[in-house]
C-alpha positions as CSV (number, residue, x, y, z in Angstrom):
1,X,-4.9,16.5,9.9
2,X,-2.1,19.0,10.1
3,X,-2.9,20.4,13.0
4,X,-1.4,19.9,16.2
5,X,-2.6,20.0,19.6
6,X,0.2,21.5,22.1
7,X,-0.8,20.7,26.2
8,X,1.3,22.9,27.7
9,X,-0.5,22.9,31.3
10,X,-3.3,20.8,32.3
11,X,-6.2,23.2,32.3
12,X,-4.5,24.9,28.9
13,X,-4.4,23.6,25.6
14,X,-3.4,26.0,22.5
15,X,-3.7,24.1,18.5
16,X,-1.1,25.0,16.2
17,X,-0.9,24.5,12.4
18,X,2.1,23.1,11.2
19,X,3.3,22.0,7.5
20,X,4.9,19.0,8.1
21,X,6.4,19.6,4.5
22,X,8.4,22.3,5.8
23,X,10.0,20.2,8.7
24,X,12.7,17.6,6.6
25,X,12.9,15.2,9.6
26,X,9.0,14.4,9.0
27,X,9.2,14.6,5.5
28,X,12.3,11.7,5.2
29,X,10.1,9.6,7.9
30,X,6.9,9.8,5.9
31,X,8.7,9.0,2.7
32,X,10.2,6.0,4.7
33,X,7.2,4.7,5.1
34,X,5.9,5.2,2.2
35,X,8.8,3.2,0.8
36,X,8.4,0.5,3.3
37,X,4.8,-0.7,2.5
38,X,4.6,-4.1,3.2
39,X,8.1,-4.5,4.1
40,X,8.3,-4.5,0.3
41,X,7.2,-7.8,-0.3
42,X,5.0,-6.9,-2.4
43,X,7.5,-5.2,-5.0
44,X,7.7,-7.4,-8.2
45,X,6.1,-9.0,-11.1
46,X,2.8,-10.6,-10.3
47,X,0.7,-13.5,-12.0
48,X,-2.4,-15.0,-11.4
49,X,-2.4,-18.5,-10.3
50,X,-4.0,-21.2,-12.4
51,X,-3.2,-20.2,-16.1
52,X,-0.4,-18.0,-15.0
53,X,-1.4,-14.6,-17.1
54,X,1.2,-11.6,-16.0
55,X,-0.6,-8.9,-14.4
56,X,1.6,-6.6,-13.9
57,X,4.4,-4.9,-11.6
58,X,3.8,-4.2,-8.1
59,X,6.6,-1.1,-6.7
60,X,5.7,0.0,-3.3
61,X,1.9,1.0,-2.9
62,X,1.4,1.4,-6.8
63,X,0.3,-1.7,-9.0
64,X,1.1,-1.1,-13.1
65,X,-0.8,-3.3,-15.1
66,X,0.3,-5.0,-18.5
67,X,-0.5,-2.7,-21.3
68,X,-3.0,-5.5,-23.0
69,X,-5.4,-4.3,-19.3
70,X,-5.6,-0.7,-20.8
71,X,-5.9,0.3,-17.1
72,X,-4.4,2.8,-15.6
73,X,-2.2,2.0,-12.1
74,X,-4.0,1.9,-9.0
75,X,-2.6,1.9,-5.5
76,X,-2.8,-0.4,-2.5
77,X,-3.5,0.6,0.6
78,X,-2.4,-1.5,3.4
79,X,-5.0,-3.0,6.0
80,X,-2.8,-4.2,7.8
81,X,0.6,-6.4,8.3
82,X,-1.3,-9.2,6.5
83,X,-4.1,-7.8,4.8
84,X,-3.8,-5.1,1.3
85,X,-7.0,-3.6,-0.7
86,X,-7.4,-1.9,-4.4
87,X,-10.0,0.0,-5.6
88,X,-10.9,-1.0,-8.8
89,X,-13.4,0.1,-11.4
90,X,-15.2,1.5,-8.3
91,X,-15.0,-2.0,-6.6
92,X,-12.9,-2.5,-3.5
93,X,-11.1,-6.0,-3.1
94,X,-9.7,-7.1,0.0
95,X,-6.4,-9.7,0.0
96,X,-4.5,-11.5,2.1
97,X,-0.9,-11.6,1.8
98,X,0.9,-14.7,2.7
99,X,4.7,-15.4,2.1
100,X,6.0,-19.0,2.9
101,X,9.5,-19.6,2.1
102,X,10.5,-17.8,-1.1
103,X,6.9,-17.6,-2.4
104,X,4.5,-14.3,-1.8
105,X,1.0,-14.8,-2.8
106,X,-2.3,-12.2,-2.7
107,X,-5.8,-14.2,-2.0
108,X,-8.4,-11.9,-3.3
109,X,-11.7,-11.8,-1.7
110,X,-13.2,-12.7,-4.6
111,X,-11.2,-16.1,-5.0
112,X,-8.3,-14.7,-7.2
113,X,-5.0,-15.7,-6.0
114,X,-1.8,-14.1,-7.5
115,X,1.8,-14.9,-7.0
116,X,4.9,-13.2,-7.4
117,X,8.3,-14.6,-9.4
């Protein structure tokens, strides 16, 4: 990581480092992305389904949980296009992410299922 590989012949290959903080085109992309995670459907106030207790705000990659939790926010790491995880308390949870109409939901692996309004 951070370290690039330069082929400039076939038979010679030379590694350079490079600080991709130093280059601003690559430093706007990855913040782009970073802003992007899951399209951003995730951003919002979250609930759990069933007896509808808030949970707390979801902005980019970073979950906030109600004060009454006395948890710290934990990040989300994205899977992939339809599929988020969380580390928490040393526990990792997979969900699926599902948005049909105007309605997102999360389906934990372990049965939870949130919703966003």
């Amino acid at each position: 990581m951070g370290q690039g590989l330069c082929k400039c012949d076939q038979h010679e290959a030379t590694s350079a480092n490079i600080d991709v903080s130093s280059v601003p085109v690559l430093t706007d992309q990855v913040k782009l992305a970073k802003a992007s995670f899951m399209g951003g459907i995730l951003n919002g106030s979250w609930f759990r389904r069933g007896d509808n207790v808030f949970l707390g705000n979801i902005k980019d990659d970073t979950i906030s949980w109600v004060p009454g939790f006395n948890h710290p926010p934990c990040n989300l790491t994205e899977v992939d296009s339809l599929r988020i995880s969380i580390l928490l308390e040393g526990k990792t949870h997979n969900g699926a992410v599902s948005k049909k109409g105007t309605e997102t939901t999360i389906v934990w692996s372990d049965g939870e299922v949130w919703f966003k309004k």
